[in-house]
Backbone of each chain as ProteinMPNN parsed JSONL, in Angstrom:
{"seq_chain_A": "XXXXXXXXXXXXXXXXXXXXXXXXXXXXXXXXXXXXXXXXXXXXXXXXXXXXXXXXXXXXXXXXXXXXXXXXXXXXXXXXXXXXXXXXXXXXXXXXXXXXXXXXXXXXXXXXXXXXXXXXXXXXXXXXXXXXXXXXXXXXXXXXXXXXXXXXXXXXXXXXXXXXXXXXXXXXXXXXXXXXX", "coords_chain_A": {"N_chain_A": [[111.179, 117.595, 96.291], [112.468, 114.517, 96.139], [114.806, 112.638, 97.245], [118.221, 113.319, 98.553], [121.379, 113.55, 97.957], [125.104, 113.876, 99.41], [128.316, 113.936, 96.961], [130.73, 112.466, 94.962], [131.844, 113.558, 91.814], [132.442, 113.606, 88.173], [135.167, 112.988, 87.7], [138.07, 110.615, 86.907], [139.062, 109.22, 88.926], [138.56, 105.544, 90.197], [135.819, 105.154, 93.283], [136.868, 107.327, 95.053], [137.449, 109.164, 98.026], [136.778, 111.576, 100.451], [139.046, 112.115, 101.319], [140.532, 110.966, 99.733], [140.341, 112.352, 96.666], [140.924, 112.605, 94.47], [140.391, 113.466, 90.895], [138.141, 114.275, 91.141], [135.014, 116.06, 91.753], [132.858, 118.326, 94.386], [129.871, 117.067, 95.375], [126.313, 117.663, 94.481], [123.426, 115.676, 94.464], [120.262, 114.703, 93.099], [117.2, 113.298, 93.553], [114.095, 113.886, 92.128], [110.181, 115.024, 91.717], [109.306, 115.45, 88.747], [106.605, 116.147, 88.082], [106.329, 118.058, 90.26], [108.047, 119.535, 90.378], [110.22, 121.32, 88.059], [112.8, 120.959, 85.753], [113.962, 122.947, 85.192], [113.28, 125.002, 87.512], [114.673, 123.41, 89.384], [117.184, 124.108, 88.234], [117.206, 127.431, 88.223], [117.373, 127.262, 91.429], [120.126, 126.58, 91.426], [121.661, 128.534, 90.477], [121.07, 131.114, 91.843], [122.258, 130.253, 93.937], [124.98, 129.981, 94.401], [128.2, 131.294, 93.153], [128.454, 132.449, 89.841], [130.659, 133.271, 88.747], [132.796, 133.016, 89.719], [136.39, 132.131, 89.678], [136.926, 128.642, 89.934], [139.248, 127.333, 92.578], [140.455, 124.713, 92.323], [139.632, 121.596, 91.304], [138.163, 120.219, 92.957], [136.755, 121.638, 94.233], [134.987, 123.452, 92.03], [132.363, 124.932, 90.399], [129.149, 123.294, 88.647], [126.932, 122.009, 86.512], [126.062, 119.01, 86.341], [125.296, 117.436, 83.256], [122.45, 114.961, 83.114], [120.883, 114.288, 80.309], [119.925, 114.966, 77.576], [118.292, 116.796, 77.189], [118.594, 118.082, 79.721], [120.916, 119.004, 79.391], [120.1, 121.046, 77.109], [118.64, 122.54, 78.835], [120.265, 123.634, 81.02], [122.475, 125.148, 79.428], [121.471, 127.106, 78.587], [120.188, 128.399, 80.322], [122.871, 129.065, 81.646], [123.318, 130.937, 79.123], [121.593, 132.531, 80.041], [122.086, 134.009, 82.208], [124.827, 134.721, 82.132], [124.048, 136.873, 80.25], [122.562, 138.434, 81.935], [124.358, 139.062, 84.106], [126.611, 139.996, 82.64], [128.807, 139.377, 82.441], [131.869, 137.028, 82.561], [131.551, 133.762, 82.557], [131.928, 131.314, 84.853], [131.281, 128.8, 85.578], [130.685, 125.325, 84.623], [129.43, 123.288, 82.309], [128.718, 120.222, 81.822], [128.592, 116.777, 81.531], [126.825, 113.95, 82.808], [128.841, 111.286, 84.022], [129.613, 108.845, 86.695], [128.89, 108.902, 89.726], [130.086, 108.79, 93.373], [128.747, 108.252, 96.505], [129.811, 110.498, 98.562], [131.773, 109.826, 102.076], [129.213, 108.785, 104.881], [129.453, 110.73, 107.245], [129.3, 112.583, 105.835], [127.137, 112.846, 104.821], [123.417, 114.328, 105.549], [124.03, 117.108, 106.777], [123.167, 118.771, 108.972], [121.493, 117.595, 109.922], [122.578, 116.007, 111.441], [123.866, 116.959, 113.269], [121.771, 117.347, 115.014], [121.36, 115.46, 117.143], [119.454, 114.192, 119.111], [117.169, 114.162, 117.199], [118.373, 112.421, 115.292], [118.876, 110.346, 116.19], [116.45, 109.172, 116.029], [115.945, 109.22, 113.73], [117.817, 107.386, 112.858], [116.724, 105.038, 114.601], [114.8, 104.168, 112.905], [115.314, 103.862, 110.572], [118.298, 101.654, 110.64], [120.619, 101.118, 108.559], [122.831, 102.721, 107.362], [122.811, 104.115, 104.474], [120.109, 103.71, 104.261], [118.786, 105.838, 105.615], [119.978, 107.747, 104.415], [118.661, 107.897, 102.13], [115.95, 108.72, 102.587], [113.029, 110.825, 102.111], [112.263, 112.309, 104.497], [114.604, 112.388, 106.385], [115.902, 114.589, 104.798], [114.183, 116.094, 104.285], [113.508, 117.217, 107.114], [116.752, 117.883, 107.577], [117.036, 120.085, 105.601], [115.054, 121.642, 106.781], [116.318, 122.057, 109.522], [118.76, 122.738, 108.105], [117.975, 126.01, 107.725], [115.937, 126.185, 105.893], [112.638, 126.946, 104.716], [109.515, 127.602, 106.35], [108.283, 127.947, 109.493], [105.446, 127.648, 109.251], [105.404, 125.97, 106.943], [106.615, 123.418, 107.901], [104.693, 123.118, 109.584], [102.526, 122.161, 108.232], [104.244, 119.958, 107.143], [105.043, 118.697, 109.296], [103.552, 115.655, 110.962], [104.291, 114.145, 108.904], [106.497, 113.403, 109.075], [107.767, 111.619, 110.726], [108.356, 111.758, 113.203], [108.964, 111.216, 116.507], [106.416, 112.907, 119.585], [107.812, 114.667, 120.9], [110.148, 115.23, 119.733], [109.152, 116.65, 117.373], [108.129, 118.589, 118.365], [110.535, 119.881, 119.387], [111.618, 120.292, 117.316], [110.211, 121.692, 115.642], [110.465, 124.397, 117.359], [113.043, 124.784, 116.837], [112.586, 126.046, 114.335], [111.016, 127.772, 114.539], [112.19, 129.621, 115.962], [114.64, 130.291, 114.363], [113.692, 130.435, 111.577], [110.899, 132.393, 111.247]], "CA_chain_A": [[112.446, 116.902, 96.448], [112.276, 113.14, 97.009], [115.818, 111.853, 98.117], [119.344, 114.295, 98.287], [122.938, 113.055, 98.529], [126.362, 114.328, 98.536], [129.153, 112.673, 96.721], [131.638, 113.385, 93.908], [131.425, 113.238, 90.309], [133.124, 113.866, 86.874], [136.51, 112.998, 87.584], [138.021, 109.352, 86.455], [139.263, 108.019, 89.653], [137.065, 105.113, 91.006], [136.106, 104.547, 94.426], [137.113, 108.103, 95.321], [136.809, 109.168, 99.3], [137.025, 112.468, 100.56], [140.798, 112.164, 101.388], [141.22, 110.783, 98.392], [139.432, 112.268, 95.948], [141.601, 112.415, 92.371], [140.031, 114.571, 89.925], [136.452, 114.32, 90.992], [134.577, 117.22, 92.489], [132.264, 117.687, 95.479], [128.645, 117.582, 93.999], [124.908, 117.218, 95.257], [122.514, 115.004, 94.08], [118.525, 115.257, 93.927], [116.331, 112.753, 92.868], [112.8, 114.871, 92.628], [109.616, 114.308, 90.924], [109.163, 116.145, 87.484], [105.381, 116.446, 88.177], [105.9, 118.974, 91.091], [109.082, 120.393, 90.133], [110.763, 121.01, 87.033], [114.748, 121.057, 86.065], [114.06, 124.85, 85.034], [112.89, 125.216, 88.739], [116.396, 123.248, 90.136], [118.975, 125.356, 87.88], [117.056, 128.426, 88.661], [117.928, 127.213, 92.51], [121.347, 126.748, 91.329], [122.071, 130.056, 89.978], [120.797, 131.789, 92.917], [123.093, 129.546, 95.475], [126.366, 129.734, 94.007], [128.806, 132.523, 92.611], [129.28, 131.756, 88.451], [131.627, 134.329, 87.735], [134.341, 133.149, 90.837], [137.053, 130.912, 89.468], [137.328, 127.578, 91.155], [140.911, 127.192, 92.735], [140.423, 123.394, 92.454], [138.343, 121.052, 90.355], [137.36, 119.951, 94.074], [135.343, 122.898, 94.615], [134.551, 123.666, 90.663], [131.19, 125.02, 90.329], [129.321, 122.744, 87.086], [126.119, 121.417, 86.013], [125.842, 117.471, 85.645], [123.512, 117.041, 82.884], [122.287, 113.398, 82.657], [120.302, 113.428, 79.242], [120.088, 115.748, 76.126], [117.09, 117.819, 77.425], [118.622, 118.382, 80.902], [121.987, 119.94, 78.687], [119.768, 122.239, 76.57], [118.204, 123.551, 79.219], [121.222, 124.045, 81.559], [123.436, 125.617, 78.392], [120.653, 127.893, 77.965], [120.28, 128.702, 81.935], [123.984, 129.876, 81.349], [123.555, 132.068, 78.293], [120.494, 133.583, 80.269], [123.304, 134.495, 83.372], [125.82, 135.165, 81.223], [123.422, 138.263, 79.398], [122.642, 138.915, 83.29], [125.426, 139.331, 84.808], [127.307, 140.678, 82.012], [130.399, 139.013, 82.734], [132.24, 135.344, 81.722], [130.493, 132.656, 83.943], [133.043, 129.953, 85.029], [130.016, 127.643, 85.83], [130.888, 124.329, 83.81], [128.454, 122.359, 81.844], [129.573, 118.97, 81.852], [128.08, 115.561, 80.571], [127.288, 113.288, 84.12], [129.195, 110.113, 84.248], [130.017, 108.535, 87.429], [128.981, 109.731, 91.279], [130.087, 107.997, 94.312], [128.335, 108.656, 97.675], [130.207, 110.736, 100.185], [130.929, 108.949, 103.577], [128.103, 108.865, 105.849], [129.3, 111.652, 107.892], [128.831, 114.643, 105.317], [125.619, 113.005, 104.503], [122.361, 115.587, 105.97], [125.171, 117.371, 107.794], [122.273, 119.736, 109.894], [120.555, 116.694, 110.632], [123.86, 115.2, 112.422], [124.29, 117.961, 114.735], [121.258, 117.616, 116.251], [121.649, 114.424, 118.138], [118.561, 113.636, 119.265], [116.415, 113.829, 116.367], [118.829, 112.041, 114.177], [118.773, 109.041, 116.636], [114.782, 109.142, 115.654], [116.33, 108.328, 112.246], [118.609, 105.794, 112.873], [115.59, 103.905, 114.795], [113.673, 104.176, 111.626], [116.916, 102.959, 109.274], [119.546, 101.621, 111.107], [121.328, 101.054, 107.608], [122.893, 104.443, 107.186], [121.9, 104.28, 103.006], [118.681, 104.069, 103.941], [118.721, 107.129, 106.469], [120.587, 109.309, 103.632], [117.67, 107.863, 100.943], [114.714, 108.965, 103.319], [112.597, 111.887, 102.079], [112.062, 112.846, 105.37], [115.366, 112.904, 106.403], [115.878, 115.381, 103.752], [113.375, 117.76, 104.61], [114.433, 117.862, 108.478], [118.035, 118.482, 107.487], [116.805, 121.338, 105.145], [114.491, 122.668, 108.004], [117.775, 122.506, 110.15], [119.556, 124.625, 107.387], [117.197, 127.486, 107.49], [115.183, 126.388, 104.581], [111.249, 126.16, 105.084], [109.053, 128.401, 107.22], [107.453, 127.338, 110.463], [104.034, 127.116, 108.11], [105.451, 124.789, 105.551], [106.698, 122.562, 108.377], [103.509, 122.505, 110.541], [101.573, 120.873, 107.577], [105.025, 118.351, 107.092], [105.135, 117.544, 110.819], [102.982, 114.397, 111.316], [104.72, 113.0, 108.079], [108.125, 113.145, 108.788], [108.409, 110.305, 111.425], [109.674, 112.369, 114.508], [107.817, 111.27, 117.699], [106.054, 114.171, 119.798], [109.04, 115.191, 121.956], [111.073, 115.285, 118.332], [108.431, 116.985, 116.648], [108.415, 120.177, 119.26], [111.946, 120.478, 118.861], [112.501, 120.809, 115.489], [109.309, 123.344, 115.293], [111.149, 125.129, 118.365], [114.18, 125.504, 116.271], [112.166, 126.1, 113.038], [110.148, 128.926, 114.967], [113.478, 130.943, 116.415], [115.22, 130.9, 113.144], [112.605, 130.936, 110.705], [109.656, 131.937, 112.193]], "C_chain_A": [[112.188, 115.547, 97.103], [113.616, 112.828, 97.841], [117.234, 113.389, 97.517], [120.559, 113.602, 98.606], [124.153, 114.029, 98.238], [127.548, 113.314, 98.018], [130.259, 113.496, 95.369], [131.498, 112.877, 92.966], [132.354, 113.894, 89.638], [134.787, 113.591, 86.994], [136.82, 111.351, 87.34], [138.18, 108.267, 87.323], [138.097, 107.071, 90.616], [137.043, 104.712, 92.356], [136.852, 105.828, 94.86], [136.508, 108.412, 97.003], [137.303, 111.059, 99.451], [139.153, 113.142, 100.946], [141.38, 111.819, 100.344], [140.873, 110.685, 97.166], [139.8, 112.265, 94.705], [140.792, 113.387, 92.357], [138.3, 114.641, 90.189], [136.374, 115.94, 91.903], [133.202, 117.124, 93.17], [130.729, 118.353, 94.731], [127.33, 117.285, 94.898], [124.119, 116.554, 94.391], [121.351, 114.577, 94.131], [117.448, 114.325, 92.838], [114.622, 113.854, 92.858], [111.816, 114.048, 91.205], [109.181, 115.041, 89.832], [107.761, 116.953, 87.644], [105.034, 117.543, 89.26], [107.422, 119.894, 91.025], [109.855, 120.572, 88.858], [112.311, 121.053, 87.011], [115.122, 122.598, 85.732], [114.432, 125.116, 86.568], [114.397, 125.121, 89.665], [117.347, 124.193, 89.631], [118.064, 126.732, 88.456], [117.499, 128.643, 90.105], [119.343, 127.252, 92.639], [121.955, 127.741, 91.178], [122.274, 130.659, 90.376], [121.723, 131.748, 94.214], [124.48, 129.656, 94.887], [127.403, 131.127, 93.083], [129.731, 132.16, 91.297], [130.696, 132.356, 87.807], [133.257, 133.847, 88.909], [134.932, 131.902, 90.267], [137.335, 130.2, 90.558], [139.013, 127.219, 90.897], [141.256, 126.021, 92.479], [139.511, 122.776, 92.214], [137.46, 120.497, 91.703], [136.126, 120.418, 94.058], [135.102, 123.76, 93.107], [132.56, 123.849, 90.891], [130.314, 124.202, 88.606], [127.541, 122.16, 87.405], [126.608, 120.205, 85.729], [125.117, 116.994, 84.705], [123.485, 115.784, 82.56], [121.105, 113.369, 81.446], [120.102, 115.094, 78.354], [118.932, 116.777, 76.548], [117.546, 118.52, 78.438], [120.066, 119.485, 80.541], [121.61, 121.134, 77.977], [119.277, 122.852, 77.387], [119.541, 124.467, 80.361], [122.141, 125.034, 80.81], [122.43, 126.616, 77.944], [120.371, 129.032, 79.16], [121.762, 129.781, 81.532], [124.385, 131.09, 80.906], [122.376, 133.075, 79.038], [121.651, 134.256, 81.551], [124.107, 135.252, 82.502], [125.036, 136.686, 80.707], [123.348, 139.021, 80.966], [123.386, 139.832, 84.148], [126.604, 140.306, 83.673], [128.557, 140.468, 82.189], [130.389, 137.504, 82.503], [131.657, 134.729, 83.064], [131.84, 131.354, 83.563], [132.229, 128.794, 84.863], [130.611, 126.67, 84.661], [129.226, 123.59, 83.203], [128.335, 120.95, 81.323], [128.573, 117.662, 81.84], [128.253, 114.79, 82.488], [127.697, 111.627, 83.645], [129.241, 108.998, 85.483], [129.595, 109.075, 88.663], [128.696, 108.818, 92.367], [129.609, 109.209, 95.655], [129.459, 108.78, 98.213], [130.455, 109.664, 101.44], [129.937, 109.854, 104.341], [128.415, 110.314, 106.739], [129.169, 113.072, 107.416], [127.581, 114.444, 104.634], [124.345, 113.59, 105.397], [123.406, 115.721, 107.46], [124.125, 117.882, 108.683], [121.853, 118.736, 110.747], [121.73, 115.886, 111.962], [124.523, 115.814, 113.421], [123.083, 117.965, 115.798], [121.234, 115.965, 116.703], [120.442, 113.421, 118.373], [117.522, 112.939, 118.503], [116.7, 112.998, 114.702], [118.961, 110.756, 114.621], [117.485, 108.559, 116.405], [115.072, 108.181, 114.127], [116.423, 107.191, 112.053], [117.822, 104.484, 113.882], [115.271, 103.159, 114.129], [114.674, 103.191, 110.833], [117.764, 103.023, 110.332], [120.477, 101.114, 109.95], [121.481, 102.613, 107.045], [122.329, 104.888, 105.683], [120.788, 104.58, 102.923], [118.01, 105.512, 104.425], [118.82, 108.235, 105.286], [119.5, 109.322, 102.59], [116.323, 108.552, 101.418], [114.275, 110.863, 103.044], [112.514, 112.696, 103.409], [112.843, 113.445, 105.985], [116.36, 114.246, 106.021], [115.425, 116.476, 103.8], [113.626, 118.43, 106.283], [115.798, 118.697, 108.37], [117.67, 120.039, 106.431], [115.887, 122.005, 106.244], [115.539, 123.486, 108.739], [118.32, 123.294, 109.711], [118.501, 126.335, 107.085], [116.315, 127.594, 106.494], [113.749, 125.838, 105.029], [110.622, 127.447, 105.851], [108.149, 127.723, 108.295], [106.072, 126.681, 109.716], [104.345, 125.691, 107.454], [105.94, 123.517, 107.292], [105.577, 122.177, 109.587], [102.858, 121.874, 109.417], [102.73, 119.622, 107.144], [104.841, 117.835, 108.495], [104.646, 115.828, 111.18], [103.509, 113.499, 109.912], [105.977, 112.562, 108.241], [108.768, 112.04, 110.084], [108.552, 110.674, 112.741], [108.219, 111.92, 115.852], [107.607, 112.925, 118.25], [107.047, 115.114, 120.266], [109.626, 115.788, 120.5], [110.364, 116.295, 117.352], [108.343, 118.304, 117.381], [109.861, 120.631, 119.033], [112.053, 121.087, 118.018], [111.356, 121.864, 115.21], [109.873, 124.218, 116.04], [112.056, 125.916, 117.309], [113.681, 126.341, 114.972], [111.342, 127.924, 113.053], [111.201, 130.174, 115.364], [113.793, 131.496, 115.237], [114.389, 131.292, 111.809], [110.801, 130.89, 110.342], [108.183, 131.892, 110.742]], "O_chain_A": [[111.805, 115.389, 98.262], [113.523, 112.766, 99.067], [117.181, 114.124, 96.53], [120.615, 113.05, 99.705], [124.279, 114.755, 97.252], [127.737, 112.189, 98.481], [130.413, 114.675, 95.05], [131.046, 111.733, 92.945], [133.096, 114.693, 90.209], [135.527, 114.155, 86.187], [135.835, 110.647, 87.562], [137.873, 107.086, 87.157], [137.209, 107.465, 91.372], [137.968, 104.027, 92.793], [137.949, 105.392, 95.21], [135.38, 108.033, 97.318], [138.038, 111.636, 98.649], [139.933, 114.085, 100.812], [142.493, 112.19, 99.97], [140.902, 109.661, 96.483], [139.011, 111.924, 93.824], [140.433, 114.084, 93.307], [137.462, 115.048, 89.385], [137.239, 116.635, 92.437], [132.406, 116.239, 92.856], [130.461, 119.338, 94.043], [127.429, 116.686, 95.969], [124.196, 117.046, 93.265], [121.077, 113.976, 95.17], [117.063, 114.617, 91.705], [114.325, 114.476, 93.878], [112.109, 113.234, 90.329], [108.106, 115.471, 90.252], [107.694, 118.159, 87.41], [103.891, 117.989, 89.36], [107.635, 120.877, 91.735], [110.249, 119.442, 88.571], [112.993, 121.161, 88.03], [116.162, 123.226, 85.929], [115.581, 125.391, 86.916], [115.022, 125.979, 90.288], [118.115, 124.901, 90.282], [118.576, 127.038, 89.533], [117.949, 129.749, 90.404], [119.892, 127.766, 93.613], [122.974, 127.877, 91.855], [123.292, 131.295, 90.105], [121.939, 132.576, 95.1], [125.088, 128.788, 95.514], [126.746, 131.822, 92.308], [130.909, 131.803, 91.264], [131.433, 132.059, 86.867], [134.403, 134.288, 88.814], [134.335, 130.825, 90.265], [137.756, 130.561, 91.657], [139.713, 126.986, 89.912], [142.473, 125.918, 92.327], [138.431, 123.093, 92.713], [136.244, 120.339, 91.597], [134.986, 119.969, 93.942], [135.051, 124.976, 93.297], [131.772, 123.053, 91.401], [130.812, 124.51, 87.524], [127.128, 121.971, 88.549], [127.54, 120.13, 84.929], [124.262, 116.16, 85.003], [124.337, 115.334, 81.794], [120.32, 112.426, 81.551], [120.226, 116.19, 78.902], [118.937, 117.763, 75.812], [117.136, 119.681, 78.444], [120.289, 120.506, 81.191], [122.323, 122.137, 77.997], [119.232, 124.039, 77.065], [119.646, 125.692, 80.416], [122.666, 125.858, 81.56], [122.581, 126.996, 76.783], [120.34, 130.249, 78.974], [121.689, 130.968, 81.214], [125.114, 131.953, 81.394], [122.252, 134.243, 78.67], [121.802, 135.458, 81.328], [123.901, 136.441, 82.257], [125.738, 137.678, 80.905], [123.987, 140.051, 81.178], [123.135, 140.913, 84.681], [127.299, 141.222, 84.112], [129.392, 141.368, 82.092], [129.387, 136.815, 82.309], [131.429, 135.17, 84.191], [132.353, 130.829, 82.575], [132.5, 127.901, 84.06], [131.05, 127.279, 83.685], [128.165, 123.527, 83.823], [127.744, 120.757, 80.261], [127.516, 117.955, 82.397], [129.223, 114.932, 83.232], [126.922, 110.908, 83.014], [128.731, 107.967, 85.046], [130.15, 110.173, 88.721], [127.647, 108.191, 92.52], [129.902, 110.396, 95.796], [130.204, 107.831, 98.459], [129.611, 108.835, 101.778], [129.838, 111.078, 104.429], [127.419, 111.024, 106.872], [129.023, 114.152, 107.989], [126.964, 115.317, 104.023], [124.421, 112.892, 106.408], [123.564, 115.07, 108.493], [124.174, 117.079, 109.616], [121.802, 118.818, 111.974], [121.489, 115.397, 113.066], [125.41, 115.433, 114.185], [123.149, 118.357, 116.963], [120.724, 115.453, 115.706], [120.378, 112.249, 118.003], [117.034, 111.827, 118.708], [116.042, 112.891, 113.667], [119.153, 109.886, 113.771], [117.368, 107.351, 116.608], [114.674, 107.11, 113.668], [115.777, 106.297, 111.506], [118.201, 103.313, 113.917], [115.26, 101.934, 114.242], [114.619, 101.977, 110.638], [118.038, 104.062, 110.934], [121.401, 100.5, 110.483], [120.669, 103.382, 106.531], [121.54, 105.827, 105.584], [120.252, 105.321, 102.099], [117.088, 106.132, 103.894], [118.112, 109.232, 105.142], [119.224, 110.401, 102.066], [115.591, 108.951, 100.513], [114.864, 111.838, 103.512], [112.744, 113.898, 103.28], [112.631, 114.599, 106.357], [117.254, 114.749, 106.701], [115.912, 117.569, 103.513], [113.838, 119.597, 106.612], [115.994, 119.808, 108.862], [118.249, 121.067, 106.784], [116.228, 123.16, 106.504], [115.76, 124.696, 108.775], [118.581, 124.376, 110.237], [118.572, 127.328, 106.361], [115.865, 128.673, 106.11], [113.556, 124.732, 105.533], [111.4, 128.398, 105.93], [107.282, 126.942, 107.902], [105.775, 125.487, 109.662], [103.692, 124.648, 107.476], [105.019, 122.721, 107.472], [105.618, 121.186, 110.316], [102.545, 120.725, 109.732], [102.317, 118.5, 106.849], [104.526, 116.674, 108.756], [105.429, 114.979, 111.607], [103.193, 112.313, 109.814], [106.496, 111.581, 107.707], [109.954, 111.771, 110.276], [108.921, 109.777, 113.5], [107.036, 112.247, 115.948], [108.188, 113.906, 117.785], [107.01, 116.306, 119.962], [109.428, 116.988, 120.31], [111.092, 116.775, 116.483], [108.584, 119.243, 116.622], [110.175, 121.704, 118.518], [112.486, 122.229, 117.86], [111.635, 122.865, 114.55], [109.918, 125.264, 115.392], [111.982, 127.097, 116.969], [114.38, 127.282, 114.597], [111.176, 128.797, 112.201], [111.035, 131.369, 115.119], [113.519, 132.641, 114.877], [114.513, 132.342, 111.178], [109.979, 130.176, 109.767], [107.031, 131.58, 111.042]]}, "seq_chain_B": "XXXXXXXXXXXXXXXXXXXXXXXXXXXXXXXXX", "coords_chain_B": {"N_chain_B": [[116.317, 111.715, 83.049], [115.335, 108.402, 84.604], [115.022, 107.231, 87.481], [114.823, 104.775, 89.987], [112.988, 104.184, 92.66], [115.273, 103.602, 95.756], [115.045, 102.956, 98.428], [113.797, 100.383, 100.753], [110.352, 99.583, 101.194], [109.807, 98.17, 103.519], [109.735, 98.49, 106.245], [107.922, 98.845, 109.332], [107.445, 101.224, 110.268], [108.396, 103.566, 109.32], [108.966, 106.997, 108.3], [105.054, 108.54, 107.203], [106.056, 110.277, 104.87], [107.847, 109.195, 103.803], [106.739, 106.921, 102.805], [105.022, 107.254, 100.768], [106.582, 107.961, 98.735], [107.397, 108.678, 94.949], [107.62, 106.239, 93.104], [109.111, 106.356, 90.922], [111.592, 108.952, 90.09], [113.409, 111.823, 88.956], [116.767, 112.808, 87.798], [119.132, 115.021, 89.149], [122.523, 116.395, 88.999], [124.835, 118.852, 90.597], [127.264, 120.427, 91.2], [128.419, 123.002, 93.198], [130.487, 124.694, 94.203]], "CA_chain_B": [[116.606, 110.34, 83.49], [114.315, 107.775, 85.164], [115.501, 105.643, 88.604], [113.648, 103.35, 90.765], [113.437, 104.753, 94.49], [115.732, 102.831, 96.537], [114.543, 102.649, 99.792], [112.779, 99.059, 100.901], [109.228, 100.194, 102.173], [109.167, 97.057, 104.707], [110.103, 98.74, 108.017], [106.338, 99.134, 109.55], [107.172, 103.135, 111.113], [108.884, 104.56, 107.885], [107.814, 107.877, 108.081], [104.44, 108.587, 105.93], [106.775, 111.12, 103.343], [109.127, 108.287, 102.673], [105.902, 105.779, 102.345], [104.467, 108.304, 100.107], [107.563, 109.134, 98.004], [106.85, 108.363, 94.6], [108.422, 104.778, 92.586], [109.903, 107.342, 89.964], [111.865, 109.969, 90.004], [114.238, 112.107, 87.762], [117.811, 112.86, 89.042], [120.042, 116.083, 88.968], [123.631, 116.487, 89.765], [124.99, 119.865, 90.814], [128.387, 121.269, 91.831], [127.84, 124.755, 93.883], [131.963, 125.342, 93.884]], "C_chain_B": [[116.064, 109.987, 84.959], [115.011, 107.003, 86.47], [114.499, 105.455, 89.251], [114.165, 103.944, 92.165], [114.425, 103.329, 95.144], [115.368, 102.194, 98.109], [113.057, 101.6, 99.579], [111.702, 99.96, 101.527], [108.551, 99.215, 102.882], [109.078, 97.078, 105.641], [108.604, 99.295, 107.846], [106.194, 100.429, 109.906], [108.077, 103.968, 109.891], [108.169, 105.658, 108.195], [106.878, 107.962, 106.94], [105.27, 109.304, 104.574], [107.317, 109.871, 102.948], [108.143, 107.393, 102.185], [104.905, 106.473, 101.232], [105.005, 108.421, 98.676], [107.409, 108.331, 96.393], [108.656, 107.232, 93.793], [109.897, 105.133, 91.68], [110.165, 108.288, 89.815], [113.06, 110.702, 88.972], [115.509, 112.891, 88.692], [118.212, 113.989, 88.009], [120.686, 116.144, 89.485], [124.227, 117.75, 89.506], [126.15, 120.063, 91.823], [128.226, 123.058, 92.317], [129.277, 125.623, 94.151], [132.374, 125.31, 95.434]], "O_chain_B": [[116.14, 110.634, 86.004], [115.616, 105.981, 86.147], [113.384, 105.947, 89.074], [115.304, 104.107, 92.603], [114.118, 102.166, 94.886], [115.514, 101.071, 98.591], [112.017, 101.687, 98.925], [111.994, 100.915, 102.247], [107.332, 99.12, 103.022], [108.55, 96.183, 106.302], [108.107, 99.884, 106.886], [105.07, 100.931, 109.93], [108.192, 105.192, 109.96], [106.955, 105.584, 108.382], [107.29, 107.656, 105.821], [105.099, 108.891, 103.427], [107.241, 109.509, 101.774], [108.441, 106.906, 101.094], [103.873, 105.838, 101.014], [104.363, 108.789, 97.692], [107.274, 107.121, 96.579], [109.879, 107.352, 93.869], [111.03, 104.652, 91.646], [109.273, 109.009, 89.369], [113.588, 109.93, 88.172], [115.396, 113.391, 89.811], [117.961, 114.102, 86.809], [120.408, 116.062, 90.682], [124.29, 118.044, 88.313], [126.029, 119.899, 93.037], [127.938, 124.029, 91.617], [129.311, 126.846, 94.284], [133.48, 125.719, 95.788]]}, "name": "protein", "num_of_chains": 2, "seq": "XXXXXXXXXXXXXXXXXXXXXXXXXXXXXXXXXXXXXXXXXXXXXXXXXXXXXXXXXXXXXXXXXXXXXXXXXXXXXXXXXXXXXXXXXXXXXXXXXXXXXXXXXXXXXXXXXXXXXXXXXXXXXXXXXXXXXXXXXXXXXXXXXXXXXXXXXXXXXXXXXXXXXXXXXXXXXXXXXXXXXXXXXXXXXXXXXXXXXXXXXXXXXXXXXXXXXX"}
């Protein structure tokens, strides 16, 4: 995973904010690099994280595939019919053509990372242009540490890349070691 | 589909991942409901 954002997509109004979002819906966004991950690899993550069969009450919170190019649709529309045989039941999941996706404001961008205080002022050292903070691989992989994703292992060989001075760098293994040791 | 990393790599303490991260990458957008 190189860079992650949140923001909203597929709906027409432009310049959409979270208060005022029109017809868009709330979406994630993952630049990554083909050569160490594939888009099999992401929908298979998708599949796993989300519940296809629960109707969304509101295109807000609509569960959907974005696909941005003719390869990224056959395999997603194929992902589906493999659930769909799975599960044995209708899959709400959308499969939808990506047009349009405006960044979130800044404050639901690496939400984990914005609770911890300290090590997010490490950030904003690094980038004091919040864009650049939310573009930062590193950023990225802290805030997924923060959410429970990673194992102490995988983040002792990231440690010395991810920017965090030493003080910053015990922490976040601290927390990384309680919850997922 | 192809984009161009965004992030300038002129600040001198960037962490190494972001100075690392590669020029080109391929994007996916995902609603979770």
């Amino acid at each position: 995973m190189v860079r992650t954002r949140v923001g909203y997509a597929g709906g027409t109004k432009e310049a959409p904010t979270y208060h005022s979002l029109g017809d868009h819906t709330e979406t994630i966004q993952i630049d990554y690099n083909p050569s160490q991950i594939s888009y099999s690899d992401l929908l298979d993550v998708f599949w796993r994280n989300h519940n296809p069969s629960s109707r969304a009450w509101s295109k807000q919170y609509m569960a959907a595939v974005f696909y941005h190019d003719d390869e990224q649709k056959k395999l997603a529309e194929e992902s589906r019919e493999r659930e769909a045989t799975k599960r044995k039941e209708e899959i709400q999941t959308k499969i939808l053509p990506f047009t349009d996706f405006y960044r979130a404001e800044d404050y639901h961008q690496k939400y984990q990372l914005r609770r911890e205080r300290n090590l997010l002022k490490e950030f904003e050292r690094i980038y004091p242009a919040n864009g650049d903070l939310v573009d930062s691989t590193a950023a990225a992989r802290v805030n997924g540490y923060l959410g429970g994703y990673g194992t102490s292992a995988d983040l002792k060989t990231d440690l010395n890349r991810l920017g965090l001075s030493a003080e910053g760098s015990r922490y976040l293994l601290r927390i990384v070691e309680y919850r997922n040791p | 589909m192809v984009t161009l990393a965004t992030i300038e790599k002129k600040a001198a303490a960037i962490p190494p991942i972001d100075a690392a991260a590669p020029l080109q990458t391929a994007t996916a957008t995902f609603a979770l409901g």
